[in-house]
C-alpha positions as CSV (number, residue, x, y, z in Angstrom):
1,X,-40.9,-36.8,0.7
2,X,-41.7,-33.0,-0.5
3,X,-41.9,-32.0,3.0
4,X,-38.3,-33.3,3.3
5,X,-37.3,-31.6,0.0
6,X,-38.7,-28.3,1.6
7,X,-36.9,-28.4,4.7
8,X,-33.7,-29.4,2.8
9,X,-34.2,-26.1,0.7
10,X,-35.2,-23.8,3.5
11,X,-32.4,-24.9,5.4
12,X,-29.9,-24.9,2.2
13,X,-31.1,-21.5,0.8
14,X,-29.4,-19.2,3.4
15,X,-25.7,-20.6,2.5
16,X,-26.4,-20.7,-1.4
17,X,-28.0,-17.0,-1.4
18,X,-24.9,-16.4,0.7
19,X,-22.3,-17.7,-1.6
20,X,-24.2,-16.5,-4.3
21,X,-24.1,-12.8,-2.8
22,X,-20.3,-13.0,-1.8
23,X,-19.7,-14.2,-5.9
24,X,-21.1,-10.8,-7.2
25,X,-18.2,-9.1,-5.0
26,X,-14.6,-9.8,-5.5
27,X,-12.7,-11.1,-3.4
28,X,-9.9,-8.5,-2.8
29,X,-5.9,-8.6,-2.0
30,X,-3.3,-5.7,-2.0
31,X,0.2,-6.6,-1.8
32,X,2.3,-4.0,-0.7
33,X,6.1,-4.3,-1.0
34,X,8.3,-2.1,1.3
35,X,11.0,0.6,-0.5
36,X,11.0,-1.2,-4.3
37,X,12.6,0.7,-6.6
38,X,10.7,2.1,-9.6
39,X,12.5,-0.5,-12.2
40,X,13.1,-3.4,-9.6
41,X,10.8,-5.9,-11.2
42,X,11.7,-8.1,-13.9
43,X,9.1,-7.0,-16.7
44,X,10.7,-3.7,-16.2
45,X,14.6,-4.9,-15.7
46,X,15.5,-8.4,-16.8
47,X,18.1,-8.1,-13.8
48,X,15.5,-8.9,-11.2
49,X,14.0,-12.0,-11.1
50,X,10.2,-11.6,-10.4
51,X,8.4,-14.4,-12.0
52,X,5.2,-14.3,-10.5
53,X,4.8,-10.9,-10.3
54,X,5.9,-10.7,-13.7
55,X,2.5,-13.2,-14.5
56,X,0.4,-10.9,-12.3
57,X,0.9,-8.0,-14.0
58,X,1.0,-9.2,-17.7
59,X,-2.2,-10.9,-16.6
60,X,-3.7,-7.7,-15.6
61,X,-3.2,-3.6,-15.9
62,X,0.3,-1.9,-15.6
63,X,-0.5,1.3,-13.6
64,X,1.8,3.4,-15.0
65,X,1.5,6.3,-13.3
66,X,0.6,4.9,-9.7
67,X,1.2,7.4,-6.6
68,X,1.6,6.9,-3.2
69,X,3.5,9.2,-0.3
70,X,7.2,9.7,0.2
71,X,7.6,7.6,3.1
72,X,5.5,4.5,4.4
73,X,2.9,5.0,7.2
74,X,1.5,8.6,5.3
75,X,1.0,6.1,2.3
76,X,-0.4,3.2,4.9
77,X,-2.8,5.9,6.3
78,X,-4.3,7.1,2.4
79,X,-5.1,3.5,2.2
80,X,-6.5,2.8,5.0
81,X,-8.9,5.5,4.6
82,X,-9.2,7.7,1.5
83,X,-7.7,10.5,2.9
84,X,-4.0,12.4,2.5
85,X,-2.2,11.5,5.3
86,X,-2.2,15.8,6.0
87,X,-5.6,15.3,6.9
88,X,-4.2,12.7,9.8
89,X,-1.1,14.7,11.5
90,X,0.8,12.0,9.3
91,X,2.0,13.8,6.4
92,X,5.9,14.2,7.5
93,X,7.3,10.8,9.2
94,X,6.7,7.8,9.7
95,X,5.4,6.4,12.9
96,X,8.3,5.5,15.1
97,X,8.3,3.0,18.0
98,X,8.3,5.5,20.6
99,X,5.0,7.2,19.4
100,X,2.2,8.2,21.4
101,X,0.1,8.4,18.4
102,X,-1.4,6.8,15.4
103,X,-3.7,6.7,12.7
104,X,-7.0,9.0,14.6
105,X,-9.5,6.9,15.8
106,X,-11.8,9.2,14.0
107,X,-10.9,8.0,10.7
108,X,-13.2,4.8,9.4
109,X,-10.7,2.4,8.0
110,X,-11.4,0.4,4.8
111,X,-11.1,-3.0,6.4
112,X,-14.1,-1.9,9.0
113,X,-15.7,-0.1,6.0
114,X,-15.5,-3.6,4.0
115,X,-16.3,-5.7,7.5
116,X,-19.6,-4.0,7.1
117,X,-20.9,-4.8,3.4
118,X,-19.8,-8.6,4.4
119,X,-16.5,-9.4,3.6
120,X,-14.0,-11.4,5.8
121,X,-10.9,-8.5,6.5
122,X,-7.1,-9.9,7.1
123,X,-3.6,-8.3,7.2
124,X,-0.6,-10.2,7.5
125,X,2.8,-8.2,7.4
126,X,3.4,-4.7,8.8
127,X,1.0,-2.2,10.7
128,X,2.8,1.2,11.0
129,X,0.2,2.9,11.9
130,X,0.6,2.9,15.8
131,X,0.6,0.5,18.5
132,X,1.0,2.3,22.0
133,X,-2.7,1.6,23.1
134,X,-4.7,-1.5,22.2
135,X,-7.5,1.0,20.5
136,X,-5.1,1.8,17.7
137,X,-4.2,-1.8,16.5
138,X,-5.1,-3.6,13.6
139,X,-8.0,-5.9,15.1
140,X,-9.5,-2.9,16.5
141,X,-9.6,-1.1,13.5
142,X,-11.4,-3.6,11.7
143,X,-9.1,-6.5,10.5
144,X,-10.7,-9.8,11.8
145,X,-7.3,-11.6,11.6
146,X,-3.7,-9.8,12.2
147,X,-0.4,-11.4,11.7
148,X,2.8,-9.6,11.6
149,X,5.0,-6.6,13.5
150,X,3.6,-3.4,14.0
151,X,6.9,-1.4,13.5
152,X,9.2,-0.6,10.2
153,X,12.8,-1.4,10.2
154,X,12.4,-4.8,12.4
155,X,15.2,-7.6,12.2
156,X,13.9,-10.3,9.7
157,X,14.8,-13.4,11.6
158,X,14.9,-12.4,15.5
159,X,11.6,-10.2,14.9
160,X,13.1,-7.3,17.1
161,X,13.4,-3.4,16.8
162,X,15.5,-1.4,19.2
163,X,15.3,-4.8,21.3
164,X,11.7,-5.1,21.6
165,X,10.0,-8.5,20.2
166,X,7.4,-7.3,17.7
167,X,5.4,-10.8,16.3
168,X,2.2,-10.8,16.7
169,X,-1.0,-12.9,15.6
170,X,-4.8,-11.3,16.6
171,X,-2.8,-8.5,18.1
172,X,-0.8,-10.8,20.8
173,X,2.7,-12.3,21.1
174,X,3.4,-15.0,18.6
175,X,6.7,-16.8,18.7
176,X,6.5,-17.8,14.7
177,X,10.3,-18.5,13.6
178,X,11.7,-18.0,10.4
179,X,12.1,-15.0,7.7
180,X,9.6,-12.6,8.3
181,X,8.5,-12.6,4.6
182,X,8.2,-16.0,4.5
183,X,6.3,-16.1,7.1
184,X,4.5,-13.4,5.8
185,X,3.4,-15.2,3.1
186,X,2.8,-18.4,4.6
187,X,0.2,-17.0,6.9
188,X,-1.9,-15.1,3.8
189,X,-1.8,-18.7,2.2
190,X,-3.5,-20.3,5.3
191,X,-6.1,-17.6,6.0
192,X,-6.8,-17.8,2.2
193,X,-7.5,-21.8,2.4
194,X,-9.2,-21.5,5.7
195,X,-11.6,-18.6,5.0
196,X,-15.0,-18.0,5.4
197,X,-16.4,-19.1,2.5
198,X,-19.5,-17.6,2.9
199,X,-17.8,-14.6,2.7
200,X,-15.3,-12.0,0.8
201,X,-12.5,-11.6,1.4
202,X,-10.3,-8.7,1.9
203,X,-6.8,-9.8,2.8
204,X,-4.4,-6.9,3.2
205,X,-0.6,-8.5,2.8
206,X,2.2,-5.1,3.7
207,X,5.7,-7.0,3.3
208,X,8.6,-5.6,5.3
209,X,10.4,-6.6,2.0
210,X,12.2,-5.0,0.9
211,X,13.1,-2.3,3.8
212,X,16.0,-2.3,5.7
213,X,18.0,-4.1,7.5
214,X,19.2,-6.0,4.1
215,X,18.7,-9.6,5.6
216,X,18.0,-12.5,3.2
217,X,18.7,-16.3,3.0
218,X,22.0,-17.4,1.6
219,X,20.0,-19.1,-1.3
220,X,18.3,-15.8,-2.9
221,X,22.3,-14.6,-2.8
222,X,23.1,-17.0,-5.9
223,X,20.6,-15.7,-7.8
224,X,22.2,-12.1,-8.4
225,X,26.0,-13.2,-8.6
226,X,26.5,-9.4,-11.2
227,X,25.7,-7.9,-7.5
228,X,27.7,-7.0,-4.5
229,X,27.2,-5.6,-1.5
230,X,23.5,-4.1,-0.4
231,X,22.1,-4.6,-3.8
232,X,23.2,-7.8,-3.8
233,X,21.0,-8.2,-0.8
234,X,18.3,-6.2,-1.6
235,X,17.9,-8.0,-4.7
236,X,17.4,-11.3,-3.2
237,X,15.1,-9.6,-1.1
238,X,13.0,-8.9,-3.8
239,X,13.1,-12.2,-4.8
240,X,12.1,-13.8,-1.4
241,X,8.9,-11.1,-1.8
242,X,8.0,-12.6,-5.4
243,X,8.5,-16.8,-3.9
244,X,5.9,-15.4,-1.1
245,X,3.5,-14.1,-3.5
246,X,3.5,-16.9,-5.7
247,X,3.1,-19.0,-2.5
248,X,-0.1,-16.8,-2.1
249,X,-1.4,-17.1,-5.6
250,X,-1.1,-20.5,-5.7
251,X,-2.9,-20.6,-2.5
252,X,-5.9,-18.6,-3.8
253,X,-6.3,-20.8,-7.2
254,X,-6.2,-24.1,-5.1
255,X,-9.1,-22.4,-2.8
256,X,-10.9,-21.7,-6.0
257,X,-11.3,-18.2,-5.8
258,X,-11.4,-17.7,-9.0
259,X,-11.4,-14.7,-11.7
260,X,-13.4,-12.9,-9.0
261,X,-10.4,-12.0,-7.0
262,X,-8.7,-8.2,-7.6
263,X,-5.0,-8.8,-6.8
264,X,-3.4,-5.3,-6.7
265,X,0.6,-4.7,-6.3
266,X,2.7,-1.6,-5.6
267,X,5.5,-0.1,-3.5
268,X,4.6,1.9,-0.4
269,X,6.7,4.7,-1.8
270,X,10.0,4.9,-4.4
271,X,13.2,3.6,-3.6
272,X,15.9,4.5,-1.2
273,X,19.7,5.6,-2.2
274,X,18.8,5.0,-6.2
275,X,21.3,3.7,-8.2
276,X,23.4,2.9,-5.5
277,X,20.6,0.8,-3.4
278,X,17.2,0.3,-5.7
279,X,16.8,1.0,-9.5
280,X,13.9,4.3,-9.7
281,X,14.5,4.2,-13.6
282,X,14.1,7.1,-15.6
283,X,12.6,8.8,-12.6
284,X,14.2,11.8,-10.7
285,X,15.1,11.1,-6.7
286,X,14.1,8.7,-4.7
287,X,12.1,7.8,-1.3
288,X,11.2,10.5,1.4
289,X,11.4,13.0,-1.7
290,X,8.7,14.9,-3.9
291,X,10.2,14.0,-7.1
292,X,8.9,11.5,-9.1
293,X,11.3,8.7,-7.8
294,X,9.7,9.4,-4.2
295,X,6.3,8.8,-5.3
296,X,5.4,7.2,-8.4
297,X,5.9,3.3,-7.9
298,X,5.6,0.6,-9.6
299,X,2.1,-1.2,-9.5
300,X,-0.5,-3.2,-11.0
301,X,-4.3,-4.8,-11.1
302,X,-4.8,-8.2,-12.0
303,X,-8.8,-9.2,-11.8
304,X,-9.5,-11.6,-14.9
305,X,-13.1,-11.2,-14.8
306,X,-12.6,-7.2,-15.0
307,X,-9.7,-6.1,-16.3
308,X,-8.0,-7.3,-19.9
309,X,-4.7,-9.0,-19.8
310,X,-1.9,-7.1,-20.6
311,X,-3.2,-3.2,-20.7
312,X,-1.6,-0.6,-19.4
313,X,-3.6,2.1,-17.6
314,X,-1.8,5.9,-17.8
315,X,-4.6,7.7,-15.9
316,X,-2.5,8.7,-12.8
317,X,-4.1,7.2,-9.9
318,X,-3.3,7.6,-6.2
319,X,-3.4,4.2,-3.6
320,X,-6.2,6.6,-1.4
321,X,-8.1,5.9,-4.6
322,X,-8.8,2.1,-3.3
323,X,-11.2,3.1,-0.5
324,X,-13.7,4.5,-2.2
325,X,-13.1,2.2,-5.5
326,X,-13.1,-1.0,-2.7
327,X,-16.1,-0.1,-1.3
328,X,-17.9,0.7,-4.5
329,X,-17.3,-3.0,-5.3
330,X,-18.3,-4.2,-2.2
331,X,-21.7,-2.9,-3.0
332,X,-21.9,-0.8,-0.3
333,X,-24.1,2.7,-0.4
334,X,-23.3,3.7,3.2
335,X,-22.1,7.2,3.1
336,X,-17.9,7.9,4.1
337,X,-18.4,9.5,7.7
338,X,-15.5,11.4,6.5
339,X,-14.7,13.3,3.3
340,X,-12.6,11.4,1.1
341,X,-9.9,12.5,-1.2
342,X,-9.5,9.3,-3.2
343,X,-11.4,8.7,-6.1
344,X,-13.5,6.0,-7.5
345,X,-11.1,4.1,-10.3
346,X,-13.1,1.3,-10.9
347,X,-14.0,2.6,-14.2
348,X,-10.7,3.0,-14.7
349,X,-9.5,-0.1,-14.4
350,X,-11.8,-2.2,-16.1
351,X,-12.3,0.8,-19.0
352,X,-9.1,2.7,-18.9
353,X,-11.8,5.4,-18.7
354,X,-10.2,8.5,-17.4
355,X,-11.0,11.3,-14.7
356,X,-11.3,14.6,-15.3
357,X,-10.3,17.7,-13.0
358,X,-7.6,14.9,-11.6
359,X,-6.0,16.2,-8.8
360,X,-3.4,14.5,-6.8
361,X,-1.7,15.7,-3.6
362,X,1.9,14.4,-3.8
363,X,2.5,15.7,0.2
364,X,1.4,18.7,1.8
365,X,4.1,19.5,4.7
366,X,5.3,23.1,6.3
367,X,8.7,22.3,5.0
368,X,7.7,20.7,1.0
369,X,5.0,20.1,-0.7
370,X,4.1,18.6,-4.1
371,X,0.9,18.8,-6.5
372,X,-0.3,17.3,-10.0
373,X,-3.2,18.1,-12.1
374,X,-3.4,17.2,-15.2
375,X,-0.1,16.4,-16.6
376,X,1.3,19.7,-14.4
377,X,3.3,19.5,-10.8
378,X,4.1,21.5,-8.7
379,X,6.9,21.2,-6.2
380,X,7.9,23.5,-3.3
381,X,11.1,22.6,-1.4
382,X,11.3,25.1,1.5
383,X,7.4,27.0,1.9
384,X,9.1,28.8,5.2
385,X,11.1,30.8,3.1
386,X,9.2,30.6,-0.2
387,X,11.7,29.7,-2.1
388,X,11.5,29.5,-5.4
389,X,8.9,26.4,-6.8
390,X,9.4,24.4,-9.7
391,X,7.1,23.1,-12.3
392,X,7.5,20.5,-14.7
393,X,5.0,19.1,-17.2
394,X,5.1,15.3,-16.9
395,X,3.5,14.2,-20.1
396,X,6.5,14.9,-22.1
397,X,9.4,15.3,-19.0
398,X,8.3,12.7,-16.8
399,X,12.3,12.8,-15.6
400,X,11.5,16.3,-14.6
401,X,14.6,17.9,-16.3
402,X,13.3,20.9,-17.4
403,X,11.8,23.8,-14.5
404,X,9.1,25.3,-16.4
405,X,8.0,27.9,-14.0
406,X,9.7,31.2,-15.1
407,X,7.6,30.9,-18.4
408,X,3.9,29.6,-16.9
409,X,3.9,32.1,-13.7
410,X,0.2,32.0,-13.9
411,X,-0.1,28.1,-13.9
412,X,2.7,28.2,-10.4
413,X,0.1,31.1,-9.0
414,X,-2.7,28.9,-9.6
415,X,-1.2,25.4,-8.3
416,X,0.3,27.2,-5.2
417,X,-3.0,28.7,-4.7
418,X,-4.4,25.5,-4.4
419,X,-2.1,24.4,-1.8
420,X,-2.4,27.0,0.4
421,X,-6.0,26.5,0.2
422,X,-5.6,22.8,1.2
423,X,-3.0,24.1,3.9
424,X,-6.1,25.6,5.9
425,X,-7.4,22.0,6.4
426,X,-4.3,20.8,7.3
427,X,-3.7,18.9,10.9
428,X,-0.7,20.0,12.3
429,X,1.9,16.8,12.0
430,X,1.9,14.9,15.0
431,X,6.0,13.8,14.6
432,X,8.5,13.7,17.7
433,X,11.5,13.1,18.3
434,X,13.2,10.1,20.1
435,X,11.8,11.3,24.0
436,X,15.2,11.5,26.1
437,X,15.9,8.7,28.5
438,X,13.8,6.3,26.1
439,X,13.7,2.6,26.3
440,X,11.9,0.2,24.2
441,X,9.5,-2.5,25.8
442,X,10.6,-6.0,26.1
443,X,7.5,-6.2,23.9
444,X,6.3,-4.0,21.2
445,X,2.4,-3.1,21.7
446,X,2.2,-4.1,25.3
447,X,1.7,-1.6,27.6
């Protein structure tokens, strides 16, 4: 009998000191809506109907002063791998269909980063980061499961861009029918339930929501009958985003995963056309700008174990910041092959400790460019012609009415400075133009 009992715990120890390892680090997942306006959520504008994100983030840390990149794949790329997308070639488009580029293979991703302190890596939703050989898409860049379209701007219900079919699962053709972020969602639920439970896990979920074309079912219409037109739509979009997160959520407390589970939420970058289109609030522009429309967004941390219910974190903190912070968490200690420009916020979160020195890199472009440190930012509209930069001090003109450079020359000397320094280590942007004579596959991602 205690030879039985011994081979019953040999045999058992390997999957308890397994689970028991994979307790100690969270479970991760980042939900990343597409063009959100600054003040599109309901905790922030009764208007919008957001429910479970409303939950989320009274449950967890407001990040108030969350930054990302004007556009979407340069803010993809800083996630993926701690590094300004000016460090990639990636820093003044996005990555169109046509491109004969992508994210450098150079770079170490955080999902292959994460794959390697143990955790199980998913993404389910859009790629953006290039597709025109197999070496540049998701599964090879370390996600173990991939569900989704690898362009922006795809039709929500045919799952077409220019013509070419773009649904794929494991980084082949899927026929899937239905909304996209439905679907979206319904796939994070099922890799959530049917995960390795032996592992983490890192589940990366980049709606198409809430990006054009404005496409919603007829049933998110009724909720928003003070709307017409594109809003109209776009607000029912948001709403179809917040039914698939709460579809995820309540997937992840039937699994049991617990208050061990991080579950951050932002925008890839502000909204389009405000006040017309999206709602950016008291912030100034909107997306593909420098202002602080363009790249503050909206965003949160829920992670009951860590951080307290209902704080709200004014550090400013920029999504590259996650890499490091992820893979601090993950227990990691192998060294970043590459440099990194995020930071670790972990203290941040779970403290509202802050960072001193902060720097943070708004873009870094040969037309524009935009800096903050400290509660100062720089921005530089035209650096061909030098013309004329403004600067603004955010703590108390976070609207950024008032150009302050005429009377702090020395602080625009010292901020443009530091630009031009960064400009040295600058890759020259890898953006073309729509080649002549183009036409799309009749499948995106096959070659």
């Amino acid at each position: 009998m205690k030879i039985r009992h011994l081979l019953f715990a040999l045999i058992a120890f390997p999957a308890i000191a397994a689970e028991e390892g994979s307790a100690k680090k969270p479970n991760v997942i980042y939900l990343l809506a597409d063009d959100l306006g600054y003040d599109d959520v309901g905790w922030r504008n009764p208007e919008i109907k957001t429910p479970n994100l409303d939950k989320l983030a009274a449950g967890g840390a407001k990040l108030e002063q969350y930054y990302v990149q004007p556009v979407c794949s340069p803010t993809r790329a800083a996630f993926m791998t701690g590094r300004y997308p000016f460090r990639h070639g990636l820093q003044t488009g996005v990555v169109r269909p046509w491109a004969q580029y992508g994210l450098p293979l150079e770079e170490n991703t955080l999902p292959s980063a994460l794959k390697e302190a143990g955790y199980e890596t998913a993404i389910t939703g859009k790629w953006h980061l290039g597709h025109f050989k197999p070496e540049y898409l998701p599964t090879k860049r370390g996600f173990d499961h991939q569900y989704g379209h690898y362009n922006g701007a795809l039709d929500y219900f045919t799952h077409e861009r220019d013509g070419g079919f773009d649904w794929h699962k494991n980084d082949t053709v899927n026929r899937d029918e239905g909304y996209s972020t439905e679907l979206i969602g319904k796939e994070a639920s099922r890799l959530i339930r049917e995960r390795d439970k032996s592992k983490p896990l890192f589940l990366y979920v980049p709606f198409n929501g809430v990006h054009s074309p404005f496409q919603v079912p007829d049933r998110y219409l009724s909720l928003y009958p003070q709307f017409q037109g594109n809003r109209k739509l776009y607000a029912g979009m948001i709403s179809a985003v917040d039914d698939a997160v709460g579809e995820i959520v309540k997937a992840a407390a039937e699994a049991g995963l617990g208050d061990n589970t991080l579950i951050v939420f932002s925008s890839d970058n502000g909204g389009p056309n405000p006040g017309k289109l999206s709602d950016n609030g008291k912030l100034r522009g909107g997306k593909g700008g420098v202002y602080e429309g363009g790249v503050r967004v909206v965003a949160f941390a829920n992670w009951p174990a860590k951080i307290k219910a209902g704080s709200a974190i004014r550090q400013p903190t920029h999504i590259s910041d996650w890499y490091p912070t992820l893979v601090k968490l993950s227990g990691s200690e192998a060294a970043p092959k590459l440099p990194l420009d995020g930071r670790d916020i972990s203290s941040v979160l779970t403290e509202n400790a802050t960072i001193p020195d902060r720097e943070v890199i708004l873009n870094l472009a040969p037309d524009a460019a935009a800096i903050r440190v400290g509660d100062w930012k720089l921005v530089v509209h035209n650096r061909k012609t030098e013309e004329k930069a403004e600067l603004f001090n955010l703590g108390d003109d976070a609207s950024e009415k008032n150009d302050l450079s005429e009377k702090n020359p020395e602080k625009v000397k010292e901020l443009r400075e530091r630009l031009e320094a960064l400009d040295k280590e600058a890759v020259a942007p890898k953006s073309k133009p729509q080649p002549r004579g183009f036409k799309a596959p009749a499948i995106w991602g096959q070659s």
